[in-house]
VODOZA-145334 format. One record per residue (C-alpha): residue in three letters; x, y, z. Coordinates in steps of 0.1 Angstrom, whole numbers, padded with zeros to 4 digits, always signed. Each point is the difference from the previous one (the first is absolute). Layout:
# VODOZA-145334
alaXYZ ...
This chain:
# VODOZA-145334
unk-0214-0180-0312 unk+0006+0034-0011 unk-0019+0002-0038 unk+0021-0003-0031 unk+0027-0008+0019 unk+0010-0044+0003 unk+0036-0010+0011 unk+0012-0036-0011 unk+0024-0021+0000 unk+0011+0002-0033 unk+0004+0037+0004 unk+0030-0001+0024 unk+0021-0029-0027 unk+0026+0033-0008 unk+0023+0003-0024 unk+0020-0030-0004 unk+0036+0021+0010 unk-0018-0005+0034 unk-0007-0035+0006 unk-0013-0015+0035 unk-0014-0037+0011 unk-0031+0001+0020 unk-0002-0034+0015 unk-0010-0007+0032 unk-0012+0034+0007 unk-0044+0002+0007 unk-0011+0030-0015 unk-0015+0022+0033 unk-0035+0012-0004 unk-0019+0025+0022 unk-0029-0015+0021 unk-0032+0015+0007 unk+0008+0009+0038 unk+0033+0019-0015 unk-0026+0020-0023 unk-0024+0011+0027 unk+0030+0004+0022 unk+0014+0029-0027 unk-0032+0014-0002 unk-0006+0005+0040 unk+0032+0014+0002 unk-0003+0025-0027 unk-0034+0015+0019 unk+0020-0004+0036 unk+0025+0020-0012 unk-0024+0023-0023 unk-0021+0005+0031 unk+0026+0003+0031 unk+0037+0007-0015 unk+0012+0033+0008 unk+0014+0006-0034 unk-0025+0001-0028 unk+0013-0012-0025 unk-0021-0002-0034 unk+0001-0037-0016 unk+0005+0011-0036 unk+0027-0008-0030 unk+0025+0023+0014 unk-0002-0025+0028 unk-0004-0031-0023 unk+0034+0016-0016 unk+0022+0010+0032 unk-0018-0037+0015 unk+0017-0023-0032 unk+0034+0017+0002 unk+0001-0008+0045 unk-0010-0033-0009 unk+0022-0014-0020 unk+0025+0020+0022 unk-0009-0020+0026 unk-0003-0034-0019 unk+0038+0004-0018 unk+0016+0034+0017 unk+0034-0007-0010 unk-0010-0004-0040 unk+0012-0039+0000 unk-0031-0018-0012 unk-0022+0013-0019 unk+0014+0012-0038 unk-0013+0029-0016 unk-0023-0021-0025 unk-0017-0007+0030 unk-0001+0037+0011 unk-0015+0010-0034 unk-0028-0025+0003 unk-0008+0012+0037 unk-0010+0035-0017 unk-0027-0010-0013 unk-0014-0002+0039 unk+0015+0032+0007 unk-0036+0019+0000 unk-0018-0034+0008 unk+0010-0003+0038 unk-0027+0023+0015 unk-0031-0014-0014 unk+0014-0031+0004 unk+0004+0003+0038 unk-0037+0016+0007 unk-0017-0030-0017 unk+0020-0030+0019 unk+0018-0008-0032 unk+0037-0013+0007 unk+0008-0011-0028 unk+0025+0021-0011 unk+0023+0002+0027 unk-0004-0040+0004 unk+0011+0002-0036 unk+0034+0018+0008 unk+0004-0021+0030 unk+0002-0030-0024 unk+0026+0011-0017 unk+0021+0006+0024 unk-0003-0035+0011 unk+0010-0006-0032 unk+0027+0023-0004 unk+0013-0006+0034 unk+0004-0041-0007 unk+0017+0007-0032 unk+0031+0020+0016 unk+0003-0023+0034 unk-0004-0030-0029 unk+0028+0019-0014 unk+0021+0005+0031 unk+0002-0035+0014 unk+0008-0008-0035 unk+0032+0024+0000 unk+0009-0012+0033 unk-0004-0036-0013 unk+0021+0002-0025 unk+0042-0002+0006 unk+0007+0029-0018 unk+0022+0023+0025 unk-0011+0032+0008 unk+0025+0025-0010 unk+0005+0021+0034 unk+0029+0021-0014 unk-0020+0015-0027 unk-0004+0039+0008 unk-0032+0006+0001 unk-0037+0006+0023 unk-0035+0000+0007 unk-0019+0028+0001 unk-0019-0002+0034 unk-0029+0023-0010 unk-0016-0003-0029 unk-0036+0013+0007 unk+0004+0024-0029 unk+0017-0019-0024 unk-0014-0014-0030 unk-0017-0028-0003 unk+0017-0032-0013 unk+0000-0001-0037 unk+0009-0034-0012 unk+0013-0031+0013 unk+0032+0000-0002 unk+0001+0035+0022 unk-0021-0020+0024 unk+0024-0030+0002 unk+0027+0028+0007 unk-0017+0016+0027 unk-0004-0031+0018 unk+0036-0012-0004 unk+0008+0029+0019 unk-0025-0005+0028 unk+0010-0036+0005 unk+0038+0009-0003 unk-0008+0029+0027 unk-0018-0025+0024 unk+0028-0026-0004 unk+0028+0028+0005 unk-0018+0003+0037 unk-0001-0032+0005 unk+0036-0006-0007 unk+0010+0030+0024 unk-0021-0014+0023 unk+0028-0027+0003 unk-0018-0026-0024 unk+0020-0018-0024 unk-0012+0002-0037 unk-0015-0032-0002 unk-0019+0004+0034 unk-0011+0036-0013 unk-0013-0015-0027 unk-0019-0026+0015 unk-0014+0024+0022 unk-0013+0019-0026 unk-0017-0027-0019 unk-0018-0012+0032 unk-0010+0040+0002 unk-0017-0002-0029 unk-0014-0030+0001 unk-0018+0007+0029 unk-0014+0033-0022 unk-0013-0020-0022 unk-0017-0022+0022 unk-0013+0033+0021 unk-0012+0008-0037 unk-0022-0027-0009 unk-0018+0005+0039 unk-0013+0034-0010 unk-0032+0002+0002 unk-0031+0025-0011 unk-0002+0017+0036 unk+0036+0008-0001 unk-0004+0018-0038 unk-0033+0015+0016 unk+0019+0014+0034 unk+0027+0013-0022 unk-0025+0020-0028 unk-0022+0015+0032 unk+0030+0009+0019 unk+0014+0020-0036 unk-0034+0015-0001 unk-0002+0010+0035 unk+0035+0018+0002 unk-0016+0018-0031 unk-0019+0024+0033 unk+0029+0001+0024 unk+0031-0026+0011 unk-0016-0010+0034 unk-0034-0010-0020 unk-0001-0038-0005 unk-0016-0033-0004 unk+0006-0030+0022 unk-0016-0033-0013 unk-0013-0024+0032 unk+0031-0015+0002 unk+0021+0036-0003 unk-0024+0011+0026 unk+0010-0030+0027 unk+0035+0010-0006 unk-0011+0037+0005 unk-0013-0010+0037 unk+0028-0015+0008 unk+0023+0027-0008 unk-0016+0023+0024 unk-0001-0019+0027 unk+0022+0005+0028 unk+0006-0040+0004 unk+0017-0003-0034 unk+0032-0018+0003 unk+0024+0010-0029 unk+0031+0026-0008 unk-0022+0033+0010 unk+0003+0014-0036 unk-0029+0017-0021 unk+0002-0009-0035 unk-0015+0006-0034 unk+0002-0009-0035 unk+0020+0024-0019 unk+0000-0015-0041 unk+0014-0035+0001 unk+0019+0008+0035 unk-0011-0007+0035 unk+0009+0037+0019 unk+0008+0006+0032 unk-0023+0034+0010 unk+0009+0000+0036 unk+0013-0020+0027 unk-0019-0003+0031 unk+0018+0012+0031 unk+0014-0020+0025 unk-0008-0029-0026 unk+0025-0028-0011 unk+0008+0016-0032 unk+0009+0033+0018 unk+0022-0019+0024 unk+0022-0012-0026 unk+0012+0036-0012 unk+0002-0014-0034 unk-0036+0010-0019 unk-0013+0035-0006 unk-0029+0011-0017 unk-0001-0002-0042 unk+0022-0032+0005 unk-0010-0026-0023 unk-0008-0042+0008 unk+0010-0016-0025 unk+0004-0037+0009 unk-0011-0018+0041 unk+0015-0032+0009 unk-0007-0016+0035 unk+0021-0004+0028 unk+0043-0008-0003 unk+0005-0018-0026 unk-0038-0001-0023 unk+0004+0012-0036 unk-0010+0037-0009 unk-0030-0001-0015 unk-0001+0030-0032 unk-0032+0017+0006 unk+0002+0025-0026 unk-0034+0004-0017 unk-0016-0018+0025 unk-0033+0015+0016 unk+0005+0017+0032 unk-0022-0022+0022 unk+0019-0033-0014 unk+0036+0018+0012 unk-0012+0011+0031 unk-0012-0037+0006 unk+0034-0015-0006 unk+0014+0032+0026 unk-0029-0011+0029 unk+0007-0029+0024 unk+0003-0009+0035 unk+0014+0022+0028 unk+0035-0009+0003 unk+0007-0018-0035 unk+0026+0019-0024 unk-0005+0014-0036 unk+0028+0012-0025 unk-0012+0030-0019 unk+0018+0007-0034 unk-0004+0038-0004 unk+0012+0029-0026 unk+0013+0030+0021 unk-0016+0026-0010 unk+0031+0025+0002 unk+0019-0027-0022 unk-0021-0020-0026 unk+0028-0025-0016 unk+0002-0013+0034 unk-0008-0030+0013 unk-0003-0006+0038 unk-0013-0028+0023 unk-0018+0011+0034 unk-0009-0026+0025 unk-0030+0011+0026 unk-0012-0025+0032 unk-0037+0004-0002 unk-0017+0012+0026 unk-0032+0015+0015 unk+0006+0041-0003 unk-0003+0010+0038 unk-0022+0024+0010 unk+0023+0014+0032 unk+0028+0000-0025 unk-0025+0026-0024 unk-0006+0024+0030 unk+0009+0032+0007 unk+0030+0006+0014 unk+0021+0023+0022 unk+0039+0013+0004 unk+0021+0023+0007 unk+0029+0018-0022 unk+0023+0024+0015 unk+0008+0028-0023 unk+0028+0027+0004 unk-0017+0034-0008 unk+0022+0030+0001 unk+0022-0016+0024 unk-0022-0012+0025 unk-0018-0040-0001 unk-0039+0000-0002 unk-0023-0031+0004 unk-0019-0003-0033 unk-0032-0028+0005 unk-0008-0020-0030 unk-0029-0019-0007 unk+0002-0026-0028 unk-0036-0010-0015 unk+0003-0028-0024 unk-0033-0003-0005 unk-0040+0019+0012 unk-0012-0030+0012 unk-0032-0014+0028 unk-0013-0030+0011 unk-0033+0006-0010 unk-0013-0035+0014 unk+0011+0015+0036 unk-0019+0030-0003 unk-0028-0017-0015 unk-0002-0024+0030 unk+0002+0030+0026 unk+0036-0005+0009 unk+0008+0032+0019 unk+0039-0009-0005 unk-0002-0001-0042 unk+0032+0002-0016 unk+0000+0035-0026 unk+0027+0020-0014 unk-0014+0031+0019 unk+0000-0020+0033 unk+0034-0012-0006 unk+0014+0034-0012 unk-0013+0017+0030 unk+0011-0021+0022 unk+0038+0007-0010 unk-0005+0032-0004 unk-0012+0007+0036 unk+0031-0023+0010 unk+0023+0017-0024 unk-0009+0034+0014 unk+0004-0013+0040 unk+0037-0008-0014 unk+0008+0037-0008 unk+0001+0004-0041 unk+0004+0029-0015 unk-0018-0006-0034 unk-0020-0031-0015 unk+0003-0019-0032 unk-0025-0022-0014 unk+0016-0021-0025 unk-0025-0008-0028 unk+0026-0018-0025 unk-0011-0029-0018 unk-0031+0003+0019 unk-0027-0008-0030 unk-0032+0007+0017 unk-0027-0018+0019 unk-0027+0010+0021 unk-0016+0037-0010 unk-0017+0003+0033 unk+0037-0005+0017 unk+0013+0028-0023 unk-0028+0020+0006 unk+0001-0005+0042 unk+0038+0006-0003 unk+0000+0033-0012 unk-0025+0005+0029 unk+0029-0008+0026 unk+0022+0031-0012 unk-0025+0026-0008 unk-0031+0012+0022 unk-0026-0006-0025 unk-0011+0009-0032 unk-0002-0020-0038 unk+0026-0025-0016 unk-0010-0012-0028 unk-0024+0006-0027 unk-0018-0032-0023 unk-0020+0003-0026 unk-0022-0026-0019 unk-0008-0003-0035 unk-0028+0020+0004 unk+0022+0032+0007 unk-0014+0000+0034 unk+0025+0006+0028 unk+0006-0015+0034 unk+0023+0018+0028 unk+0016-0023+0027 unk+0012+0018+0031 unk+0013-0004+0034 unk-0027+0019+0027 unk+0017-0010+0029 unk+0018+0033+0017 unk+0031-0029+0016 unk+0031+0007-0012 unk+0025-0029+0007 unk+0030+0018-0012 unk+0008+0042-0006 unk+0037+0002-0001 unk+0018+0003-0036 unk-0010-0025-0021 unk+0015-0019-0030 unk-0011-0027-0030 unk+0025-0018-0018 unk-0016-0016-0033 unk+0013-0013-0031 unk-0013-0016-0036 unk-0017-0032+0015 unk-0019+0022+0027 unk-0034-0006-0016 unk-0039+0008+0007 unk-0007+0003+0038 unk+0039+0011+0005 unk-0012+0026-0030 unk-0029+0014+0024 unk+0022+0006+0030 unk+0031+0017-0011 unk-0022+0024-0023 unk-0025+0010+0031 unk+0035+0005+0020 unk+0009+0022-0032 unk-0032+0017-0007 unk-0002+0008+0038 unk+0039+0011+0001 unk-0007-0020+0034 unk+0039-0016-0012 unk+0030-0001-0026 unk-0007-0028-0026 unk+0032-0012-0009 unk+0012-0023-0028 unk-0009-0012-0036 unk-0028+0003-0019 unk-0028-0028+0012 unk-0018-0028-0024 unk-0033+0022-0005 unk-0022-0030+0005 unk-0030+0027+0005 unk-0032-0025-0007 unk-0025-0023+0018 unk-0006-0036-0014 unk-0031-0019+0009 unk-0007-0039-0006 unk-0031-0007-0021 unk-0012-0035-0001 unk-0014-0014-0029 unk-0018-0032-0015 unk+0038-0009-0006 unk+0022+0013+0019 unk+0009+0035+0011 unk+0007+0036-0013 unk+0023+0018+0022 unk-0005+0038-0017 unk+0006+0033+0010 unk-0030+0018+0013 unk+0018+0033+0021 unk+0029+0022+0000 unk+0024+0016+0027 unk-0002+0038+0003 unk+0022+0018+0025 unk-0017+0029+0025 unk+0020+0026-0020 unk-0023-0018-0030 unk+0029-0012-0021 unk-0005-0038-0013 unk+0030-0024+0019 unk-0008-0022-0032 unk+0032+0001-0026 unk+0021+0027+0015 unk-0001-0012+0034 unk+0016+0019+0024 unk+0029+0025-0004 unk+0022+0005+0026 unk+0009+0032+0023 unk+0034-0009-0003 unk+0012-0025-0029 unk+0023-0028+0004 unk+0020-0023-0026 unk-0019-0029-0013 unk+0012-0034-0007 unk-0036-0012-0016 unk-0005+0008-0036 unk-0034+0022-0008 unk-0005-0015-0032 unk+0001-0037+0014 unk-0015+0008+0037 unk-0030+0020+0006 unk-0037+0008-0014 unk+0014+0019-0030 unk+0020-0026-0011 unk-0031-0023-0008 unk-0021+0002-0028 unk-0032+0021-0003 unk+0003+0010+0039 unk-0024+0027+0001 unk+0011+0033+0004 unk+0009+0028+0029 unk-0028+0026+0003 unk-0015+0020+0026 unk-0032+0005+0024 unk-0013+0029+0023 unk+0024+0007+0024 unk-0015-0010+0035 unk+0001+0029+0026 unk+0032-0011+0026 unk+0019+0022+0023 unk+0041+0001-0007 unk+0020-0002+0030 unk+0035+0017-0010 unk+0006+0012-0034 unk+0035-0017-0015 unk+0002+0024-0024 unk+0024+0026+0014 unk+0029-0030+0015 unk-0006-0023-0035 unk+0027+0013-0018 unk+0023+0004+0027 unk-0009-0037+0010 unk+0012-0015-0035 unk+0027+0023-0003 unk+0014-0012+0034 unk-0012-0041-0007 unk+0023+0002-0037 unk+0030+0017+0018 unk+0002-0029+0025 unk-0009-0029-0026 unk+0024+0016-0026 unk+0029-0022+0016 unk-0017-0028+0021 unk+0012-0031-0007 unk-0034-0018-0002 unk-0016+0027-0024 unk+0031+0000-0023 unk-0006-0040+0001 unk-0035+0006-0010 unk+0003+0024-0028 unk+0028-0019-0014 unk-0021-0034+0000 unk-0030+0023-0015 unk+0025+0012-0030 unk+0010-0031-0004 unk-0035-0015+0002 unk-0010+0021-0024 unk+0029-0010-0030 unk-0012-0037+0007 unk-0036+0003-0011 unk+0011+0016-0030 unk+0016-0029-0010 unk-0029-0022-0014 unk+0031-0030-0014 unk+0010-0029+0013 unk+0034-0015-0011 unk-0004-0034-0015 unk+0038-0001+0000 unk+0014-0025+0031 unk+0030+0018+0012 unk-0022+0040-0008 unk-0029-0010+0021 unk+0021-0013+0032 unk+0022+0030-0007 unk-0035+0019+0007 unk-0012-0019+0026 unk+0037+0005+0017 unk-0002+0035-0007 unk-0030+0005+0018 unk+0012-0017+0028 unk+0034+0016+0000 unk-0015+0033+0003 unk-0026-0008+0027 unk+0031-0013+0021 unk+0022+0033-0006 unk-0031+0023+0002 unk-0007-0012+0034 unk+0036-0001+0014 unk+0005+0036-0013 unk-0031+0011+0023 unk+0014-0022+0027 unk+0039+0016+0001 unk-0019+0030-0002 unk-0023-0005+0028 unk+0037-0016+0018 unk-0015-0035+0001 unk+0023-0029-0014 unk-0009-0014-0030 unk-0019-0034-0012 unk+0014-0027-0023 unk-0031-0011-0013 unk-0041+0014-0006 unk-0010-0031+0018 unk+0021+0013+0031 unk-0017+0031-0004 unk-0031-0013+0003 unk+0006-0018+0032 unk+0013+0035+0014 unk-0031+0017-0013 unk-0031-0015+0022 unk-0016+0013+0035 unk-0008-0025+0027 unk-0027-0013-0018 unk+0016-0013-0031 unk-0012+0029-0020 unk+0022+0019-0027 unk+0012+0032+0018 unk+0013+0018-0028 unk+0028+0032+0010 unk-0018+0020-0025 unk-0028-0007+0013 unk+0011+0010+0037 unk+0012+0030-0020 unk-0028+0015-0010 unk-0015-0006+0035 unk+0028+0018+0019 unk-0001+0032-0029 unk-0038+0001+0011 unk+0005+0007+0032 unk+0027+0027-0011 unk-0030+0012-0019 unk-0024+0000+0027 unk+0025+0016+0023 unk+0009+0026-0019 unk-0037+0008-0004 unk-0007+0004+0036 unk+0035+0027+0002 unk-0012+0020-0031 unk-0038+0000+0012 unk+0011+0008+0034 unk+0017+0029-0012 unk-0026+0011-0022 unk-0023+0000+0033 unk+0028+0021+0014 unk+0002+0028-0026 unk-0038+0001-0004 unk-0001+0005+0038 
């Protein structure tokens, strides 16, 4: 125990404004294994992370405020008396974590056991009681509170709660539940909180306080106790039978970060990433369970289950947060033919005359390592598969190629790396540097070139990491025309430590293109730019906390192959004339515009007949949006979303989305009018 410093029980009995019962709740105490376990990772992570960060009180400080961010982020448990006594540990947190001595944040943790009993005590007795809520009243909930004050008294805490449960019954009742059965719902909801409360134990506070800690050097560093770990295994293993999503904890919320492709959660159309879970119930008819606040590995548990066997996601849209909406997904084992490269064909009119434009759609840089490793001359690799429709693309007469990187969030670095190889004759593509400074070059040595004709990427916000490497070689090289929105700028390397118990996944590298710029943060910027549905703020590295920053290398000596300097403006200047007036890009800036009002609004009515009129409003102008880029386009218009989503799918149940075949056909534009205006630069330099 840190000297002159002794936390008792006595010392958390507050002022009696704030009163709480703590029956039936043990007080959680750190072990010794959860003390040496803090202490090995602080020297893993002093020794091998690649950001040194100094374990000092301005940590200790910044480390206090993220926790109890994490433990109540929407202000609705702890009060401020508690917040006052926490100071004291403000410069305490440091020391405390280099000498194994938990105490403090076990001390916190406790309290919010406390706290969080009190208010669902207090809920089930609201809903208990036969008092009518008043659903006419004109008011709302203010849906982000993270810098709000802290609770004062009581009475403001009681307040803040009726709201909450008035909000969560308001969903319920749109969700065509009667009053009572809302009510009942609710009760059972948090009922089974409080039960899930009294099962905490001391490896769960432990897991939580690392993980804080760890985040504290970058947002891909963190702990995994043994039973975290198991769950980590599974996760990456190609067998897993689930929905295909990747998920994280986000505050109280269970977030969507990507959906895998070809998965059953991209099948359904109806999830995107920064989508939130917020209750699971199994198959048809099974109850949804509220898993707000729960830890991730317990929701992604109740998500898991056999191959064929149906689960109901409740989930917040992220482009509309006082909706509710229900999403049911068939399990099933994420196919790895179905994850493959792929080829087509689009015809596009250029200057009055049809071209063939090839398009190669890479969902993911993946091998089959245990192929290789067992001498298997027929291994399945992106680069195999790649080249393979490229050489049959070219047989079948294209005039330019597009590899299609969207949503693609990484994989393999060696597939990135033997990719570039297969459009350029050799040279560097991609830089990586450890902690040490020191820096490592990758490079392609092989003379083979699969593919020299006029080349395009397509990439968006969730093309991540390997996806990253590719598009900015293409780029550095000027071997293609990148094309789209700026990328995630996932730009480090994570390694898996294990420990005495458990692991440290940490980062120990970072991502440097050949031109020496970092891919980490900024990601890549596009030749050409495109309109983008995802949100920069909510999707991407620089929307999570303490990411570490954009910054540059050496430059590694590489050839360019044609300068795009003297056609770039003319390329944007002829891509915006033809976009001004397409019905697919007016769609898309329109929803963007409109995107962009909604997350302003951080209130949700807790007024009946308001908050249907919301939801309706929403829906209404969805409907009319899409019907107006329909006319326009001379297709006949839909009655309902849901028939829009049938219409909206290729062959292989997959959302097809127009936009999305938009911005596919204005790429080959793109790519087409690159090969006129180069060719007549050849001409006048001739």
């Amino acid at each position: 125990m840190l000297k002159g410093f002794r936390i008792t029980l006595a010392a958390c009995l507050l002022s009696p404004a704030v009163s709480f019962a703590v029956a039936d709740l043990t007080t959680l105490l750190p072990d010794d294994t959860h003390k040496s376990t803090i202490k090995e990772i602080v020297r893993s992570l002093n020794s091998s992370h690649y950001n040194k960060v100094s374990i000092d009180d301005s940590l200790s400080s910044n480390l206090l405020d993220k926790y109890l961010d994490e433990l109540d982020p929407s202000r609705s448990l702890f009060y401020q008396v508690d917040i006052d006594e926490f100071q004291a540990y403000r410069l305490l947190l440091d020391d405390a974590i280099k000498s194994g001595d938990l105490e403090i944040p076990f001390h916190i943790f406790n309290r919010l056991q406390v706290r969080t009993k009190d208010r669902l005590t207090h809920a089930i007795n609201r809903l208990e009681d036969a008092t009518p809520f008043n659903l006419t009243l004109d008011e709302f909930l203010d849906t982000n509170r993270e810098d709000d004050p802290w609770v004062a008294t009581e009475a403001e805490m009681n307040d803040l709660w009726r709201k909450r449960v008035k909000s969560a019954l308001l969903n319920l009742i749109l969700a065509d539940k009667t009053e009572a059965q809302a009510r009942e719902a609710l009760i059972k909801r948090y009922k089974n909180q409080l039960a899930r409360l009294t099962q905490t134990k001391s490896e769960d506070v432990f897991q939580r306080f690392a993980n804080t800690f760890t985040k504290y050097f970058d947002p891909h560093t963190s702990y995994f106790s043994p039973r975290t770990s198991e769950n980590f295994k599974i996760n990456m293993s190609l067998s897993l039978e689930g929905i295909g999503a990747v998920l994280q904890s986000e505050n109280e919320f269970t977030k969507i970060v990507r959906l895998v492709p070809a998965g059953p959660a991209d099948k359904t159309g109806q999830l995107k990433a920064a989508d939130v879970i917020v209750g699971v119930g199994q198959g048809q008819e099974g109850d949804i369970e509220d898993v707000v606040g729960w830890r991730l590995d317990d929701v992604v548990d109740k998500i898991r289950g056999p191959k064929g066997s149906l689960v109901r996601l409740e989930i917040i849209p992220s482009d509309d947060k006082s909706a509710r909406r229900i999403v049911p997904i068939e399990r099933n084992t994420v196919k790895l033919e179905e994850q493959a490269a792929q080829k087509r064909i689009i015809d596009v009119v250029h200057n009055d005359r049809i071209y063939k434009i090839g398009v190669v759609d890479i969902p993911a840089f993946y091998i089959d390592f245990s192929a290789l490793q067992r001498g298997d001359k027929n291994y399945k690799s992106t680069t195999r598969d790649v080249e393979k429709l490229v050489t049959e693309l070219t047989q079948e007469g294209i005039h330019g190629l597009i590899i299609d990187l969207r949503n693609n969030g990484g994989g393999s670095l060696r597939e990135a790396n033997e990719l570039v190889g297969l459009f350029i004759d050799r040279g560097p593509t991609v830089q990586i540097r450890d902690p040490n400074g020191r820096v490592d070059i990758l490079g392609d040595f092989n003379p083979k070139v699969a593919y020299n004709g006029p080349l395009g990427v397509v990439v968006n916000r969730l093309s991540a990491s390997a996806s990253e490497i590719f598009a900015g070689a293409i780029q550095d090289y000027q071997r293609g025309i990148v094309m789209g929105s700026q990328t995630f700028g996932k730009g480090t390397v994570q390694t898996l430590l294990p420990l005495n118990h458990g692991q440290l996944k940490f980062t120990n590298a970072k991502f440097y293109r050949i031109s020496g710029e970092s891919t980490q943060n900024k990601g890549i910027i596009p030749d050409i730019s495109f309109p983008s549905l995802y949100d920069n703020d909510e999707v991407g590295e620089s929307s999570l906390q303490r990411a570490l920053p954009w910054d540059t290398v050496q430059e590694a000596r590489h050839g360019v192959y044609r300068s795009l300097s003297p056609i770039k403006q003319t390329l944007e200047r002829n891509h915006m004339a033809r976009i001004e007036n397409q019905p697919d890009f007016n769609y898309m800036r329109e929803q963007i515009a409109r995107l962009a009002e909604m997350r302003k609004d951080e209130s949700i009515p807790l007024n009946y007949q308001k908050l249907q009129e919301k939801r309706d409003q929403t829906d209404k102008w969805q409907l009319e949006a899409e019907n107006k880029r329909r006319l326009a386009k001379g297709l006949a218009p839909v009655s309902s979303l849901t028939e829009l989503e049938d219409l909206n799918k290729d062959h292989t149940g997959r959302p097809l989305t127009p936009e999305s075949e938009a911005i596919l056909h204005e790429s080959g534009m793109v790519l087409l009018d690159y090969v006129a205006l180069t060719g007549q630069l050849n001409a006048a330099n001739n």
